[in-house]
C-alpha positions in Angstrom: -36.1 61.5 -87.9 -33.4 59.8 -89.7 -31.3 62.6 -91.6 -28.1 61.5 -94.0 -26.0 64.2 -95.2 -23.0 63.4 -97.8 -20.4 65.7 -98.6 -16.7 65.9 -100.4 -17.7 65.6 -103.9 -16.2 67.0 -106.5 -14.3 66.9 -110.4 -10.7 64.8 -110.3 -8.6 63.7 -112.8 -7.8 60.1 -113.4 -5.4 58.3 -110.7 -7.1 60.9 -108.0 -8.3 60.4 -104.9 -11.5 62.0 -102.9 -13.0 61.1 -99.7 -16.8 61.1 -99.2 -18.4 62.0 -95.9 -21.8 61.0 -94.9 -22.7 62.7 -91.5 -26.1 61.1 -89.7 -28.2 61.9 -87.4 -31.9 60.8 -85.8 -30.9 57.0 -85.1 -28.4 55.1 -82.5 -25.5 55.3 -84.8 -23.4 52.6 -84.0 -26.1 49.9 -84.4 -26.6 51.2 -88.2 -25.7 49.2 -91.4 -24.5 51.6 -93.6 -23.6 52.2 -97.0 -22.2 53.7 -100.2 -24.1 53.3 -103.6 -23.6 55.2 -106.5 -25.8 56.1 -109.8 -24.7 57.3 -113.2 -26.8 58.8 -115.7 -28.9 56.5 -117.7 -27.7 53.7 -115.6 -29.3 51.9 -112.2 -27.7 52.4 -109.1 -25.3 50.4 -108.3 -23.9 49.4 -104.0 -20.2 50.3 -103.8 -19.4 49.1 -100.1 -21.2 48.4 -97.0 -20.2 48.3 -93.4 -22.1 47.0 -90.7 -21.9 47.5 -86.6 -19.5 44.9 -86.2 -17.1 46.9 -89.3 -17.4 43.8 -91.2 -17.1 45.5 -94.7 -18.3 44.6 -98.4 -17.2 46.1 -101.7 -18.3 46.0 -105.0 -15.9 43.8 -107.5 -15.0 47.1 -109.4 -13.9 49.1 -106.7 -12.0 46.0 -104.5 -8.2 47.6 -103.8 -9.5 51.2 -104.7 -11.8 52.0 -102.4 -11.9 51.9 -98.4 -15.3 52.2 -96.4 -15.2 53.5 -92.9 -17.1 55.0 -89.6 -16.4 57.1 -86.9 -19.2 56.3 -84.5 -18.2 59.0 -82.5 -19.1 61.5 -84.8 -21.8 59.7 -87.0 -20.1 60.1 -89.7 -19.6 57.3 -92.8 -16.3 57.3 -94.8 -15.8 56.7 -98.5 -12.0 57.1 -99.4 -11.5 56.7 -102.9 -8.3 56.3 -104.8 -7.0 55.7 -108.2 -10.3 56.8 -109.6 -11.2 56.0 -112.8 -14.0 57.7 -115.8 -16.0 55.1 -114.9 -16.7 56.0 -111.2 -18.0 58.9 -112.5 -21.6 59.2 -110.2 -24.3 60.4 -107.7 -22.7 59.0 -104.8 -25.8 57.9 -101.6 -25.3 57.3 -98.3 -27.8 55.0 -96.9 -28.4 53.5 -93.8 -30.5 50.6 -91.7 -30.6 51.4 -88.4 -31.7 48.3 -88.0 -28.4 46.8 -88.8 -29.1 44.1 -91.2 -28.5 46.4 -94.2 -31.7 46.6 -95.8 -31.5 49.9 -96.8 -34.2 52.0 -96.3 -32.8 55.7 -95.6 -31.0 57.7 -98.0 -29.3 61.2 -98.7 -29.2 63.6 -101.0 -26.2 62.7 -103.2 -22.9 64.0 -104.0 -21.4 64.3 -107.6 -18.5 62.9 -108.4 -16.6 63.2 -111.9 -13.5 62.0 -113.0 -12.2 63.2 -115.9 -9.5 61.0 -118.5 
């Protein structure tokens, strides 16, 4: 049973930094595509960044030079380091994951707020 738990949320000023963790469990880890997405209210969700098994790494446009995706397969744990945050970051943040590895999504978690405030 594929599980996805994010964590490190929170409320930042502008020009702040957080870092997002995603721990997994119920799938060979290091095979996975994962990935970051994000959802603000009255708005569709939206990818941020993507890694897949061989860390070859994708980022949305608006977030290029801000944010950094990462993995620590030994711990099954997803990475989102985020810096010089703006308002408009201001979302659920979702893990998600394809243990199949061709990152087509299929597994999320729960969410994790953030808010950055001007």
């Amino acid at each position: 049973q594929v599980q996805l738990v994010e964590s490190g949320g929170g409320s930042v000023q502008a020009g702040g930094s957080l870092r997002l963790s995603c721990v997994a469990s119920g799938y060979t880890y290091s095979t996975a595509c994962m990935g970051w997405f994000r959802q603000a209210p009255g708005k569709e969700r939206e990818g941020v960044a993507t890694i897949d098994s061989a860390g070859r790494t994708t980022y949305a446009d608006s977030v290029k030079g801000r944010f950094t995706i990462s993995k620590d397969n030994a711990k099954n744990t997803l990475y989102l380091h985020m810096n010089s945050l703006k308002p408009e970051d201001t979302a659920m943040y979702y893990c998600a994951a394809d243990p199949g590895g061709l990152c087509l999504f299929g597994y999320w978690g729960q969410g994790t707020q953030v808010t950055v405030s001007s």
